[in-house]
C-alpha positions in Angstrom: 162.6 45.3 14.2 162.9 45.6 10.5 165.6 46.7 8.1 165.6 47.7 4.3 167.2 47.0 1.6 166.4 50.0 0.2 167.1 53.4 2.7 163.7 55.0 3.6 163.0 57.2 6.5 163.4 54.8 9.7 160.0 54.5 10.9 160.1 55.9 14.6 158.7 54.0 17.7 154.5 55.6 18.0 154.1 56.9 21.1 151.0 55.2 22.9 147.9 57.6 23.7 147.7 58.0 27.9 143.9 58.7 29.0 144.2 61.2 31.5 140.2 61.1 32.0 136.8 60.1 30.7 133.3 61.6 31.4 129.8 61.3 29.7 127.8 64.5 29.1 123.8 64.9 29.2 123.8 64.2 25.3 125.2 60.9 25.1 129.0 62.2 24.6 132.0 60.4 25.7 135.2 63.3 26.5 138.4 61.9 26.9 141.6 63.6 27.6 144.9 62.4 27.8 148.5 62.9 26.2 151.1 61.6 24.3 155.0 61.1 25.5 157.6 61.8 23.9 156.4 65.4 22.8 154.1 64.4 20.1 150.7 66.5 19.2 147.4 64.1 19.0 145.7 65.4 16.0 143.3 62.7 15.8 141.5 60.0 17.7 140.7 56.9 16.8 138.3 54.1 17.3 139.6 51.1 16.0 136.9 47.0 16.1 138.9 44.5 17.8 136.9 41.8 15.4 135.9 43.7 12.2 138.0 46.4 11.6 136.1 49.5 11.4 137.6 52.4 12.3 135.6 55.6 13.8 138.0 59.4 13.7 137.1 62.0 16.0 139.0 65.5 15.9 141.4 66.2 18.7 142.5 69.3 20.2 146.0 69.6 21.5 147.5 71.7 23.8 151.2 70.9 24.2 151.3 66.7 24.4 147.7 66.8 26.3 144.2 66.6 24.1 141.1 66.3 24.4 138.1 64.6 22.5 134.5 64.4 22.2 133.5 61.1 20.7 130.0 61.0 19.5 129.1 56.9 19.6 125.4 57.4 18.7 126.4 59.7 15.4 129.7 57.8 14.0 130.3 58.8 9.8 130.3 55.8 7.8 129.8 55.1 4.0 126.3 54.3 4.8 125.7 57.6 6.7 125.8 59.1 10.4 125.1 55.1 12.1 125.3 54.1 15.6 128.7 52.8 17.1 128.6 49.2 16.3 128.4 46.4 19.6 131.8 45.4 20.2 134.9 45.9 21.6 136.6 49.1 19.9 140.8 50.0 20.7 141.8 53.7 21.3 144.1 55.4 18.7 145.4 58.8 18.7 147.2 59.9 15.9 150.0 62.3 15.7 150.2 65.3 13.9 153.3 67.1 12.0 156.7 65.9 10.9 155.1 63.8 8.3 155.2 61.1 11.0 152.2 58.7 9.4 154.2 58.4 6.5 157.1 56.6 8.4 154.4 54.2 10.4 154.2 50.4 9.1 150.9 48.8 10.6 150.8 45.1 9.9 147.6 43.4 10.4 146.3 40.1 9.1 142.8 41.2 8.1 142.5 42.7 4.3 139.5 44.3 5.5 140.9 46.1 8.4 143.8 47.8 6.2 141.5 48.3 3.2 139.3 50.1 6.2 142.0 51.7 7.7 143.6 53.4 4.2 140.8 56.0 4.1 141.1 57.2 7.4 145.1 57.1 7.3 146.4 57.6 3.6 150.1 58.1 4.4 150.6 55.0 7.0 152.0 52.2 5.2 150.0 49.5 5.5 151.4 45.3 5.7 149.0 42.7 5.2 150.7 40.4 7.4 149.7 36.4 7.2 150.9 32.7 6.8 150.7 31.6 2.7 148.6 29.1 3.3 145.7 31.2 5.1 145.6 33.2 1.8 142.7 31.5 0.4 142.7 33.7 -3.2 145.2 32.5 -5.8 148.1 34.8 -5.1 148.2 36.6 -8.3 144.4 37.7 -7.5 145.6 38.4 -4.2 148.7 40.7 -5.3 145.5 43.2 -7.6 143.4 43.1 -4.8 146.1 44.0 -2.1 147.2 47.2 -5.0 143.2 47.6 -5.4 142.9 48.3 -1.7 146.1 50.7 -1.5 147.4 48.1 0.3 151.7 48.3 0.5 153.2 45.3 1.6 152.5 41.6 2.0 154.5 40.0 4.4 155.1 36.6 4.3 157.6 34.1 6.6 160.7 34.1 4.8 160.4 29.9 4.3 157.2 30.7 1.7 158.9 33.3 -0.1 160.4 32.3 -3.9 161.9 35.0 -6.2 159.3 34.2 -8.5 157.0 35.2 -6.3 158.5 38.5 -5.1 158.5 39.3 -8.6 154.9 38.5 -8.9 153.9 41.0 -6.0 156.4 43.7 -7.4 154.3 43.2 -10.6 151.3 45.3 -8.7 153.8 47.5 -7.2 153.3 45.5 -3.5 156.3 45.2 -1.4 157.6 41.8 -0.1 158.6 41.4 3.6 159.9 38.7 4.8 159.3 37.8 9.0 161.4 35.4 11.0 164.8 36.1 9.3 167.0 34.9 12.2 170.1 33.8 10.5 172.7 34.8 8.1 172.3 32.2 5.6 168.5 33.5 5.8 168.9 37.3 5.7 171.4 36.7 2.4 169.0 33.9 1.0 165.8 36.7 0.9 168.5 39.6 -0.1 169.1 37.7 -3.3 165.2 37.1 -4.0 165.1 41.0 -4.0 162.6 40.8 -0.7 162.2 44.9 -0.1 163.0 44.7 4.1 163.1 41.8 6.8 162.2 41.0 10.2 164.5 39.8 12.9 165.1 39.7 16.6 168.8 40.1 15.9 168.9 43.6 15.2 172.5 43.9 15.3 172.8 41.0 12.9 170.1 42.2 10.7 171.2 45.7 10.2 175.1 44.9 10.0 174.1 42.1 7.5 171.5 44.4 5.1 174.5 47.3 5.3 176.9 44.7 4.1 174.4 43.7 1.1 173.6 47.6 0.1 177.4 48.7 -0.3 179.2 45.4 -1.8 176.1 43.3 -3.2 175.9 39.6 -3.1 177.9 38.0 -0.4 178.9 34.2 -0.6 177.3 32.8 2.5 
């Protein structure tokens, strides 16, 4: 779980897609129906590469939680034109609709390209590029404009590589900084004072009563 230093709209738990059932037609067409718990109306479904990142949207149709697609893998829209679905294997997404509820998701991934791919298709999801300093092979400074070039949010580093000159460098291009792993006290108040924007714990308790500490007195000795 994460918390903020900041107070935006708690991003909610996304309620997994459930395939109901799956049948081929004459023409080469893959339907799918299925639903989603929790009350939530698939609007759209998603094909997302395991190894590449691509992603393929198809138009759902709801009716209550249940929907229903037709995915076309022979005619898939790309910038290249109507292509083939790629060889590969490809994840199923459904998005929801209404409530503004893309706007509260935070998808990590480590892949640039994936996210990059991703922010057409899904222009409200904020998106965390989420890898170890020292797989970033681009000096970090040409990473931070190519993360803001890409729409890109957040990076999202483990809080031992962070330094509050380099927060300050990735607030420069208007990129958040997350910090992952922030397991003790001493370490959630060490990345509150290098102005990290949220954390990530297991302690949620600790995390949260911690953060709430920070927001309504400031700086606390550790």
């Amino acid at each position: 779980m994460a918390a903020f230093r900041s107070t935006p709209p708690w991003p909610e738990q996304a309620p997994r897609p459930v395939v109901l059932a799956a049948s081929w037609t004459g023409d080469g067409t893959l339907r799918i129906e299925g639903e989603l718990p929790g009350g939530a109306v698939a609007q759209e479904v998603l094909l997302v590469a395991r190894d590449y990142g691509d992603v393929c949207v198809f138009p759902a149709e709801a009716s209550g939680t249940r929907f229903s697609a037709m995915l076309e893998p022979a005619h898939t829209k790309s910038l290249a034109g109507t292509l083939p679905l790629r060889e590969g294997k490809w994840d199923l997404y459904a998005r929801a609709a209404g409530d503004g509820a893309p706007g509260r998701l935070w998808l990590c991934h480590a892949s640039v390209r994936f996210l990059a791919g991703l922010r057409e298709h899904a222009p409200d999801v904020k998106l965390v590029h989420s890898r170890r300093r020292q797989h970033i092979e681009a000096p970090l400074e040409r990473h931070a404009a190519d993360l803001a070039a890409s729409g890109i949010d957040t990076m999202n580093f483990h809080y031992s590589e962070w330094t509050k000159g380099l927060v300050a460098l990735f607030h420069r291009f208007d990129v958040n900084a997350f910090a992952w792993d922030v397991q003790e006290i001493r370490h959630l108040r060490a990345m509150l004072r290098l102005d990290v924007d949220a954390v990530y714990s297991d302690h949620v308790e600790r995390m949260v009563t911690i953060v709430n500490e920070w927001l309504e007195q400031g700086d606390v000795a550790t």
